[in-house]
Every structure is written in structure tokens, then in C-alpha cells.
C-alpha positions in Angstrom: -32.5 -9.6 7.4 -35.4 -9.4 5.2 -36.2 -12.8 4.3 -36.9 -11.9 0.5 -33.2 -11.2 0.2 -32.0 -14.2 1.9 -29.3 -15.6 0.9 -29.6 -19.0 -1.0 -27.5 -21.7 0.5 -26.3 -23.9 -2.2 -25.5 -28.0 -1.1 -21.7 -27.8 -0.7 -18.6 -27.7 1.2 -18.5 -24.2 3.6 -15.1 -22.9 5.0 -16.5 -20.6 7.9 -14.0 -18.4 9.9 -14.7 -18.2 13.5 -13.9 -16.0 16.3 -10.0 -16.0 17.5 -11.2 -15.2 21.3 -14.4 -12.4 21.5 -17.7 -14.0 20.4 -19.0 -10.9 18.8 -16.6 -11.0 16.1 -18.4 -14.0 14.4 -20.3 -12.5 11.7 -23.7 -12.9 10.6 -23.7 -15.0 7.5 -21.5 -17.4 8.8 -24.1 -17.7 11.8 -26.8 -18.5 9.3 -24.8 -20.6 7.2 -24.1 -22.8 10.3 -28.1 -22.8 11.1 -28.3 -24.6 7.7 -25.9 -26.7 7.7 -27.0 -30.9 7.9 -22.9 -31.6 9.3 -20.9 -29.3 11.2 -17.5 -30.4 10.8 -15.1 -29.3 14.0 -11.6 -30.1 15.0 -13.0 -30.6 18.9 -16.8 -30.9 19.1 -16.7 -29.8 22.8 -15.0 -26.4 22.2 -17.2 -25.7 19.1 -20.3 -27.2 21.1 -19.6 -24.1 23.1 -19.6 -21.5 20.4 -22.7 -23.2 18.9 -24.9 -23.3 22.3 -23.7 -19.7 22.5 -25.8 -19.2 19.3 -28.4 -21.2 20.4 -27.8 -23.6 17.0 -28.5 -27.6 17.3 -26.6 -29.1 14.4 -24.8 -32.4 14.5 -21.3 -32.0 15.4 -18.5 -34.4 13.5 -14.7 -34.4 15.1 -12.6 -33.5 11.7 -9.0 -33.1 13.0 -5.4 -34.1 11.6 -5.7 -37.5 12.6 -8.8 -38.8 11.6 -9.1 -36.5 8.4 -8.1 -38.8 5.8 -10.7 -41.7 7.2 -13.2 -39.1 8.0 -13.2 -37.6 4.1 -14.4 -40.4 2.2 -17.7 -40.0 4.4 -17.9 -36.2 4.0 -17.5 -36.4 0.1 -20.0 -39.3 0.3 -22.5 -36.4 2.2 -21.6 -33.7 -0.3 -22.6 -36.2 -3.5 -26.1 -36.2 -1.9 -26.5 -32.5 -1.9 -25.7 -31.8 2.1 -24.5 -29.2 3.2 -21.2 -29.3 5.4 -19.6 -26.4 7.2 -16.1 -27.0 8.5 -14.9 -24.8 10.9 -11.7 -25.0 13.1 -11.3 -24.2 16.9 -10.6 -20.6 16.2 -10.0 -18.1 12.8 -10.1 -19.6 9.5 -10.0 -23.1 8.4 -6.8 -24.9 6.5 -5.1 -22.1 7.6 -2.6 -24.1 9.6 -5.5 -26.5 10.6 -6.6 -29.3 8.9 -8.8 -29.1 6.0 -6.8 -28.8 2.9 -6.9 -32.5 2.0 -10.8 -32.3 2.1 -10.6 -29.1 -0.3 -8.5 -30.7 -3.1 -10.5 -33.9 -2.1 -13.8 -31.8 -3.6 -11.4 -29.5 -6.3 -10.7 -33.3 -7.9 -14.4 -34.6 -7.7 -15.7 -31.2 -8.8 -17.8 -30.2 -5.4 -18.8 -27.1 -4.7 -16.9 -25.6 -1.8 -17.6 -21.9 -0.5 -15.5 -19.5 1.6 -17.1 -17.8 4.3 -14.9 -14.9 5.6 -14.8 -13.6 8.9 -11.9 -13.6 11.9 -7.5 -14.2 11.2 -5.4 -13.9 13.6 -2.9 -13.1 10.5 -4.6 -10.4 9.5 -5.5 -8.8 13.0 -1.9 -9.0 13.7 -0.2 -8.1 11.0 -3.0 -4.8 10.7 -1.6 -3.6 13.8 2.1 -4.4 13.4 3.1 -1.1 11.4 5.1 -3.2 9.2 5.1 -3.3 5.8 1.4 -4.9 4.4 3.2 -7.0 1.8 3.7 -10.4 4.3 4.7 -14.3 4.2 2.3 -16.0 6.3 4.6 -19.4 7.6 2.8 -20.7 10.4 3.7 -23.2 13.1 7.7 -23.2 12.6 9.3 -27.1 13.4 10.3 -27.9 16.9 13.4 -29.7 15.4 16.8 -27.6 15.5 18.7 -28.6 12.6 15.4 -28.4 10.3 14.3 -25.4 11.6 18.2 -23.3 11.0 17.8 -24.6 7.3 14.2 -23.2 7.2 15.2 -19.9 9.2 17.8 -19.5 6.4 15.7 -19.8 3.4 13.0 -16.9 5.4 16.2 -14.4 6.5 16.7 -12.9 3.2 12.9 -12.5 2.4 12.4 -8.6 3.1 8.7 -8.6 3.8 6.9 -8.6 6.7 6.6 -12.9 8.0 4.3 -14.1 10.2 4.5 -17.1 12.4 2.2 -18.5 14.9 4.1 -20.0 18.0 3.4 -22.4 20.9 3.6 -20.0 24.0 5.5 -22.2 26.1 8.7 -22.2 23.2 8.4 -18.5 22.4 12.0 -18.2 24.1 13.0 -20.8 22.3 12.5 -19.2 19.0 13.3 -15.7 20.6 17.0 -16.9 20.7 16.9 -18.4 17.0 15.2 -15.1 15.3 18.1 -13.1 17.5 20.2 -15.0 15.4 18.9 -14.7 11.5 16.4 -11.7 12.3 18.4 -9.1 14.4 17.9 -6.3 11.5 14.2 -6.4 12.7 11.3 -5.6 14.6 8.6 -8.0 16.2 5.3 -7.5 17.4 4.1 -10.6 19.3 0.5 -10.9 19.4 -0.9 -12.4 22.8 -4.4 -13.4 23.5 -5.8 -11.4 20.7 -9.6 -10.0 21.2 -9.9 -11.6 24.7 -9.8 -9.9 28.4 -6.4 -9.9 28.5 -5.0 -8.8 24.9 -1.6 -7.6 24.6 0.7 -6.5 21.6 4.5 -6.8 22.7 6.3 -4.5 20.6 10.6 -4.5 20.2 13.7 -4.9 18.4 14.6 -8.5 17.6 18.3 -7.8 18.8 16.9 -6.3 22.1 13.8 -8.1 23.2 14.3 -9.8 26.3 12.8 -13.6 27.3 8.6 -13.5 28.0 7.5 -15.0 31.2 7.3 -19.1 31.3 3.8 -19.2 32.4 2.5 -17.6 29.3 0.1 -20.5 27.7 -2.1 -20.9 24.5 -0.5 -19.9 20.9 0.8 -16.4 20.0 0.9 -14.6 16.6 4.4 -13.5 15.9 4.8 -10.6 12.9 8.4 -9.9 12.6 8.8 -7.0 10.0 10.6 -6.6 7.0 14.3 -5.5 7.0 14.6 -2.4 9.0 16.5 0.1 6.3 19.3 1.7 7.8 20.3 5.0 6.3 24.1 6.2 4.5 24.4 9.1 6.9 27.3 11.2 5.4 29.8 12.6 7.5 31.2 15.8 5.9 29.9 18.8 4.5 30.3 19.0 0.4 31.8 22.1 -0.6 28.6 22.9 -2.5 26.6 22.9 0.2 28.9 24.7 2.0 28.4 27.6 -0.6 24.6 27.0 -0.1 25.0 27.3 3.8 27.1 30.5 3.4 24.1 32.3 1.1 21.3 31.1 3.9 23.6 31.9 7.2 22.4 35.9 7.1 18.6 35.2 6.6 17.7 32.1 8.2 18.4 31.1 12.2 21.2 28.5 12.8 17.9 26.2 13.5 16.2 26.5 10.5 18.8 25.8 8.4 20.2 22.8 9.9 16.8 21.5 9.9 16.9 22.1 6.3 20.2 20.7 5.0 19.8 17.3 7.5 16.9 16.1 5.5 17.7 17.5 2.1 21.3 16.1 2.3 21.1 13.4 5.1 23.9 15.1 7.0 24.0 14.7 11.2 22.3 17.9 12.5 25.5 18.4 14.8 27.8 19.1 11.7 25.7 21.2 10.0 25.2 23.0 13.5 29.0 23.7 13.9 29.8 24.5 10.8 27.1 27.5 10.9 29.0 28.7 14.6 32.1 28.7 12.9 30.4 30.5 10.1 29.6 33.5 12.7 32.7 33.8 14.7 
């Protein structure tokens, strides 16, 4: 980068997305935004120690995770009244999405700090852009582990016809399998498995006829389940104006061609128009 355009890093509060899995997908501003950071906040300092080292970037690292985050905010805001600058970035994608970091961002909205987003990797969005489902989505994340709580959430989310996305504990995927078979049947899923990495895999089925995934499967998985899958009226007889329509074609056009035509113009099975032209010929 020419260093006359550089960008000017302003004291503040930085949300930096980082990669879900391949390295290379970390992008170059938040690299330097990270070089010039005084506090890197991380939820484990020896995961993002790795990442950083990778980069060849010495910053002090400070653990920022969901059980030390309201104790650790007071002396982040303290930091960010003396013009630091403090990146916060979360184990993998984008932080406070499903991670921790929320409290600290309506901790600055209140006090009127500056806080920056830094775009880069989602494993939302890399799922749901590969899904083939419809691009207007509800992004849940982690569903609860308790049954009754989690029917009354399931639903509220049944009716919803958009595309949802939820990110699930590999080891209870069948677990939640056998609830979506219940309120989701009238869907498709595409469950997203080690996204980016060596091993990436997209499995792609029917809610009502997927079948359990192996037990051995660890980490998290991004399931995108798509919105209502519309089912067509198909009508079942022959209108008597069509029929008419049929009868004008039956001399010019090959029994092919016009069954092709009339099944799409008038959503009738190709096998009924097809017999009524035989009989037309006899």
C-alpha cells in the first residue's frame, strides 16, 4: 500500500472479522488495523496467539470472553477514554455475532466511544451464499439445549418463510435433526461442515428425508434451512377450452411439442395432456 494513502487509524473500539478456518481469507486492513492496535482483545489468547504469530504481529493479547466480559469492560472503556486503540476479535468470523462483545458495544454506544467495524469472514454469509435458498434470511444462532424451551422457540421460527440459519454443536446435530423433522419437514437444509478448511463439506437434503450424520463429527456446523419449499396446485383435468386449443394445434405441432406447451402454460401433468392428444388421433 502506498503509505501516502494509508489509512488513518482513529483511537477507538475495532470489531475485526477473522478467518472461519483458511488463513488467507483474513483481509488486509484488518491485518493492519491489528498491527496498530495498543490491546488486542480475544476470547482465547492461545488460539488468536496463533493467528497473530502467523502474521508475524506482537501486540498484547487480553482474554475477553462471556465470563469475564462484564469485569473485563470497565478496564477496556477505561483504555478507550485515553485514546487507545482496541481491536476485539473472536476465535473465528465476526465478533458479537453469537460471541461475546455486545455488552462492550452498547457499553461505548452509552459513553459515546468510537467503535469501528472491520468486515471480513461469516460463516452466515458463506453458508447461506451457497445454500440456493432464498437470500432474504433469519440469522438465530446457537439454538438452547433445553427441550421444552427450545419446542416453544421452534414454534415461533416454523411459520417464518425465509431462509434461517443456525449454528449447531456437532456432537447434537442429530439431536436437532429429529426436532427440525418435526416443525421443518416442508424444507430443505444445507449443513455447512468445516467451512474453508481441508476437509470442507456442504450436506445438501430434504428436512423429511435426511438421515442421522456420523457421531464422531466435532467442532460447530452452520445449518441454513430454506424457506418453505412451494408446492404447486397441479390440476388434474383438461378444461374444455384448452381442449378446443389442443384440437386447433394436434395437425401442426408433434404430440411432444404441444404437451410441452400446455404443461407449463396450464400446469397440467404431461401424461394427461399426452393421452388426450392419442385419443385425439385414433
Amino acid at each position: 500500500m502506498d503509505k501516502n494513502k494509508e489509512q488513518i487509524i482513529l483511537p477507538g473500539l475495532y470489531i475485526v472479522s477473522t478467518p472461519i478456518g483458511n488463513m488467507e481469507d483474513v483481509t488486509f486492513r484488518a491485518l493492519n488495523i491489528l498491527k496498530k492496535s495498543d490491546i488486542i482483545l480475544c476470547e482465547d489468547t492461545r488460539r488468536s496467539g496463533k493467528l497473530l504469530s502467523h502474521f508475524k504481529i506482537k501486540k498484547k493479547l487480553m482474554a475477553y470472553h462471556k465470563f469475564n466480559e462484564k469485569k473485563i469492560s470497565s478496564e477496556v472503556l477505561s483504555a478507550l477514554k485515553k485514546n487507545k486503540i482496541i481491536s476485539l476479535i473472536c476465535d473465528a468470523g465476526t465478533p458479537t455475532i453469537s460471541d461475546p462483545g455486545m455488552l462492550l458495544v452498547n457499553q461505548c454506544i452509552n459513553e459515546k466511544l468510537n467503535i469501528y467495524p472491520i468486515p471480513g469472514p461469516s460463516a452466515v454469509t458463506s453458508a447461506t451464499s451457497i445454500s440456493g435458498f432464498s437470500d432474504k434470511y433469519l440469522f438465530y444462532g446457537f439454538l438452547t439445549k433445553k427441550d421444552n424451551e427450545l419446542e416453544k422457540i421452534l414454534k415461533k421460527l416454523y411459520n417464518l418463510d425465509y431462509s434461517i440459519i443456525f449454528f449447531i454443536p456437532a456432537q447434537k446435530i442429530n439431536f436437532y435433526i429429529t426436532k427440525f423433522k418435526k416443525y421443518f419437514s416442508d424444507r430443505k437444509v444445507v449443513i455447512a461442515k468445516e467451512m474453508t478448511k481441508l476437509h470442507e463439506e456442504f450436506i445438501r437434503d430434504n428436512v423429511s428425508t435426511i438421515d442421522n450424520l456420523p457421531k464422531n463429527l466435532k467442532g460447530e456446523l452452520t445449518v441454513v434451512l430454506s424457506d418453505k419449499i412451494k408446492v404447486k396446485n397441479i390440476q388434474k383435468d383438461i378444461s374444455e377450452s384448452v381442449k378446443i386449443e389442443i384440437k386447433k394445434m394436434i395437425k401442426k405441432y408433434s404430440n411432444k411439442d404441444i404437451v410441452e406447451f400446455f404443461s407449463k402454460k396450464e400446469n397440467l401433468p404431461k401424461k394427461i395432456i399426452y393421452n388426450y392428444c392419442l385419443e385425439l388421433k385414433k
